[in-house]
C-alpha positions in Angstrom: 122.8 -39.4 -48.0 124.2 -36.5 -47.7 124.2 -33.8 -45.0 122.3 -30.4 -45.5 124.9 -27.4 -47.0 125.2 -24.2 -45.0 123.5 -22.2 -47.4 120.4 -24.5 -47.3 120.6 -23.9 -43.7 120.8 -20.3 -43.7 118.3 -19.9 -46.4 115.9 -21.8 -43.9 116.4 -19.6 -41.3 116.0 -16.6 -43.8 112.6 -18.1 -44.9 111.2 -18.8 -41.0 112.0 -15.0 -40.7 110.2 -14.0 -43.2 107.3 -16.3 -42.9 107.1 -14.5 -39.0 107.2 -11.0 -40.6 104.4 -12.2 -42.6 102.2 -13.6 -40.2 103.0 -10.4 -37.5 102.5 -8.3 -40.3 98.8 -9.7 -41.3 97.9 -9.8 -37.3 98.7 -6.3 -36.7 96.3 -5.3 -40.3 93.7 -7.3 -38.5 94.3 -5.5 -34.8 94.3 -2.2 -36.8 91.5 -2.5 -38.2 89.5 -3.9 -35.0 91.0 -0.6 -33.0 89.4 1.6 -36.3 85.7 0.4 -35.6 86.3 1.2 -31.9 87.7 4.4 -32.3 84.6 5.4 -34.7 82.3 3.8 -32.3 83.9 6.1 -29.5 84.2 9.3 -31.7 80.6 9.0 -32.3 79.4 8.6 -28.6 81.4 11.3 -28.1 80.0 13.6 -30.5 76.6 12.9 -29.1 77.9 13.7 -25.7 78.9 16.7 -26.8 75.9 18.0 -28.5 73.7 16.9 -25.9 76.4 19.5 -23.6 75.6 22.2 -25.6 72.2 21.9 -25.8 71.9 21.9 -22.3 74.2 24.9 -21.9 71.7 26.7 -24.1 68.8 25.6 -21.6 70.6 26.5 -18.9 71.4 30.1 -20.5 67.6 30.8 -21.6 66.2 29.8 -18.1 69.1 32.1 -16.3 67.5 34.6 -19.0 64.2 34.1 -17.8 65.0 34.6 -14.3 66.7 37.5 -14.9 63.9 39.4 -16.5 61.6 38.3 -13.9 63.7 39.3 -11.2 64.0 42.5 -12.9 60.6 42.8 -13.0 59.9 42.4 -10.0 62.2 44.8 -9.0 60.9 47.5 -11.2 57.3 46.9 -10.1 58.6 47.0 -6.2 60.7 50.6 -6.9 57.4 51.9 -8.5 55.6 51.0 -5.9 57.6 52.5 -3.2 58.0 55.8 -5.3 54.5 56.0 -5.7 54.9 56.8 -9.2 55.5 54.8 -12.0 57.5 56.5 -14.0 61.3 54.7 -14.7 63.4 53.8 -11.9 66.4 56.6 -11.9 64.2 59.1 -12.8 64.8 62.3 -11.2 62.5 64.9 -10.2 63.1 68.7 -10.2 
């Protein structure tokens, strides 16, 4: 029997290579494609996140509103009453 050649042996080594590159090559598809429906998953979240943010930055902004005015108010109604007039706060009288 006779002994395999050098070129059987390199060709071997040549096709274990390859079958590696292969199999790496199919495992980092599949890892890629895992790390895909995470990222989507964490885009999304994050989306929400944000949009529940703005909303409340909108609440926020329409209550600080609402206690502007009625701190104005308030003021106005306090001036006139110290006046004793009602006429506009500023006014001046000749």
């Amino acid at each position: 029997m006779r002994n395999p050649g050098i070129g059987l042996k390199i060709f071997s080594g040549f096709m274990i290579l390859a079958m590696m590159l292969v199999i790496s090559g199919i495992l980092s598809i599949y890892e890629i494609y895992i790390m895909r429906t995470s990222v989507e998953l964490i885009l999304e979240e994050n989306y929400k996140s944000i949009k529940a943010t703005e909303e409340m930055i909108e609440a926020l902004e329409r209550e600080d509103s609402g206690i502007q005015e009625t701190i104005a108010a308030s003021y106005e109604k306090t001036a006139a009453s110290k006046c004793g007039d009602t006429g506009q706060i500023g006014e001046k009288y000749y």
